[in-house]
DOMARNU-269534 format. One record per residue (C-alpha): residue number from 0; x, y, z. Coordinates in nm, 3 decimals, m for minus. Layout:
BEGIN
num: NUM	c1: X	c2: Y	c3: Z
...
end
This chain:
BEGIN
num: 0	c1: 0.000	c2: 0.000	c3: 0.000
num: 1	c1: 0.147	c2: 0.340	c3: m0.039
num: 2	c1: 0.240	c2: 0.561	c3: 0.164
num: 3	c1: m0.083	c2: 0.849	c3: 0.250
num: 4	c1: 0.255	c2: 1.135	c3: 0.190
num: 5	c1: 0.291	c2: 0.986	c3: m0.171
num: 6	c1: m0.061	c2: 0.961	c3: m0.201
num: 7	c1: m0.093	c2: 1.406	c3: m0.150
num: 8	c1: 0.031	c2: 1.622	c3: m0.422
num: 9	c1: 0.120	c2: 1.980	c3: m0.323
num: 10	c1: 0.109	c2: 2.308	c3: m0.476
num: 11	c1: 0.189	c2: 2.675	c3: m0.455
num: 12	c1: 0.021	c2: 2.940	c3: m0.585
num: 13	c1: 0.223	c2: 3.325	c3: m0.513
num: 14	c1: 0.142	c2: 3.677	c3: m0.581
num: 15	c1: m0.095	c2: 3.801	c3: m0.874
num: 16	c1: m0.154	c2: 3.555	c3: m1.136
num: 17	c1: m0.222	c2: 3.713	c3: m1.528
num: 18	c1: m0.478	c2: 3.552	c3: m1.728
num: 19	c1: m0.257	c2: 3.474	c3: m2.021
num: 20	c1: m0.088	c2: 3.253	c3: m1.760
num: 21	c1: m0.394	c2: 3.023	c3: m1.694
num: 22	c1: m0.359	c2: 2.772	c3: m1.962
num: 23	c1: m0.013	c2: 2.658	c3: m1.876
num: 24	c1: m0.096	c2: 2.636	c3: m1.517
num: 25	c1: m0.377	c2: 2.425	c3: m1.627
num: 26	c1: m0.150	c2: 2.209	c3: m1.838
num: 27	c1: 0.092	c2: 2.159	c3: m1.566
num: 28	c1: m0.160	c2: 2.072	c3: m1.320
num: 29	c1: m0.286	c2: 1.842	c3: m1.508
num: 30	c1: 0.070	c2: 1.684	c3: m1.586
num: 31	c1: 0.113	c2: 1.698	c3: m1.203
num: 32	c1: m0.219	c2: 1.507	c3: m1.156
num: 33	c1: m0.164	c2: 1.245	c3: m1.402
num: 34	c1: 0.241	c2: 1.151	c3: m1.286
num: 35	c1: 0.123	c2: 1.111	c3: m0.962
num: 36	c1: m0.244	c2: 1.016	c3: m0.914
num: 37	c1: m0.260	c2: 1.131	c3: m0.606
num: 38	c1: m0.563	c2: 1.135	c3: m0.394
num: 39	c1: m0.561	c2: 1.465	c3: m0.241
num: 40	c1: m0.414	c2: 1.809	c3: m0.374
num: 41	c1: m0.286	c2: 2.090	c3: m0.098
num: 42	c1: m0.270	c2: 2.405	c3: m0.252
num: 43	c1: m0.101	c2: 2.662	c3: m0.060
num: 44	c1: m0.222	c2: 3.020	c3: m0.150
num: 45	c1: m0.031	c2: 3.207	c3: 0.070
num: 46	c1: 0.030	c2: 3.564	c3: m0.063
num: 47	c1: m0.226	c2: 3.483	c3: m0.331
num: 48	c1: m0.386	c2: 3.839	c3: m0.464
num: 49	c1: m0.791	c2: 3.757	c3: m0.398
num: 50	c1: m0.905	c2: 3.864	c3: m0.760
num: 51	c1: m1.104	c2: 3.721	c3: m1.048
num: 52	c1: m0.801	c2: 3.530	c3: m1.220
num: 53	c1: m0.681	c2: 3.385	c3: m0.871
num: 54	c1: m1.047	c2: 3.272	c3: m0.895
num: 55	c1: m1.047	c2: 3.104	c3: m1.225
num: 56	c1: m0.719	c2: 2.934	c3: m1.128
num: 57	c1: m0.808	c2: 2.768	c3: m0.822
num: 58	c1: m1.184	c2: 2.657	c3: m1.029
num: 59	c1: m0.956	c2: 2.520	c3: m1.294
num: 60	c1: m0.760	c2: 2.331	c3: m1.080
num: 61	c1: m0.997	c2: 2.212	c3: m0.879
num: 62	c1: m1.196	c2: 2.103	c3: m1.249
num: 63	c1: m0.889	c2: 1.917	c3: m1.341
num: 64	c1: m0.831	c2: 1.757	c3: m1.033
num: 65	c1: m1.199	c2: 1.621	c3: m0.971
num: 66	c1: m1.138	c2: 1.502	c3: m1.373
num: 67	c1: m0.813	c2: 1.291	c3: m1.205
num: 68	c1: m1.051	c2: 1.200	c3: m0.907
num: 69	c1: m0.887	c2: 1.376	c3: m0.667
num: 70	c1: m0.981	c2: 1.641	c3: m0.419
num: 71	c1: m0.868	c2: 1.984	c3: m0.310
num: 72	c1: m0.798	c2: 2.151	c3: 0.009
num: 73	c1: m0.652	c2: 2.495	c3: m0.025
num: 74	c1: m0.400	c2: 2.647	c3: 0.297
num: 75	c1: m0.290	c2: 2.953	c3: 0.442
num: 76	c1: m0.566	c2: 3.107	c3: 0.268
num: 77	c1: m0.628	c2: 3.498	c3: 0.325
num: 78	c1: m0.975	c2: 3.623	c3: 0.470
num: 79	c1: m0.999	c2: 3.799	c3: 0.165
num: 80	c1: m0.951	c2: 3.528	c3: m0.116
num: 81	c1: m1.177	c2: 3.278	c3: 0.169
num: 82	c1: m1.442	c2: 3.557	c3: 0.074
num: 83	c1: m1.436	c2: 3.511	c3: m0.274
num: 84	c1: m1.375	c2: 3.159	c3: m0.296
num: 85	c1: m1.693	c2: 3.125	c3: m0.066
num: 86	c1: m1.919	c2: 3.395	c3: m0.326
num: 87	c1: m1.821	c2: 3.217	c3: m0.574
num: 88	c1: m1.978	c2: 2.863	c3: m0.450
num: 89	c1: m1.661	c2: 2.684	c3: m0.362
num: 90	c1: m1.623	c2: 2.675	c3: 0.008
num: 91	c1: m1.594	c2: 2.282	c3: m0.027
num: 92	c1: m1.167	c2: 2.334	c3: m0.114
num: 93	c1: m1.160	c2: 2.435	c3: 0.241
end
């Protein structure tokens, strides 16, 4: 059986993300998802700016990883992207 560490995949997401960067974080997540199969996703979005792409991100990623069957807990979260995440109908990747 493995190990539940090798079993968690963890991310970082930093600073202010630009739309014209979402489809490569996409593809990489997805990369991520598929090398490792892991059950569970961390996503640390420490420092993360709470705005509409930040948004879009975090709903891509968690699209991609429920595709991979995997779920999403996001850490270190600010009040302010918690907000938004919540208004926006996904205060389950808490």
């Amino acid at each position: 059986m493995a190990h539940a560490a090798a079993r968690t995949l963890t991310l970082a997401l930093r600073g202010r993300l630009a739309r014209e960067d979402l489809p490569g974080l996409a593809a990489g997540v997805r990369r991520r998802l598929e090398a490792t199969r892991p059950q569970l996703a961390l996503i640390d979005v420490a420092n993360l700016a709470a705005d509409a792409v930040a948004l879009e991100a975090l709903a891509l990623i968690a699209l991609r990883a429920r595709r991979a069957g995997c779920r999403i807990r996001l850490s270190n979260c600010s009040a302010g992207l918690r907000e938004l995440v919540e208004l926006a109908g996904l205060g389950e990747l808490f």
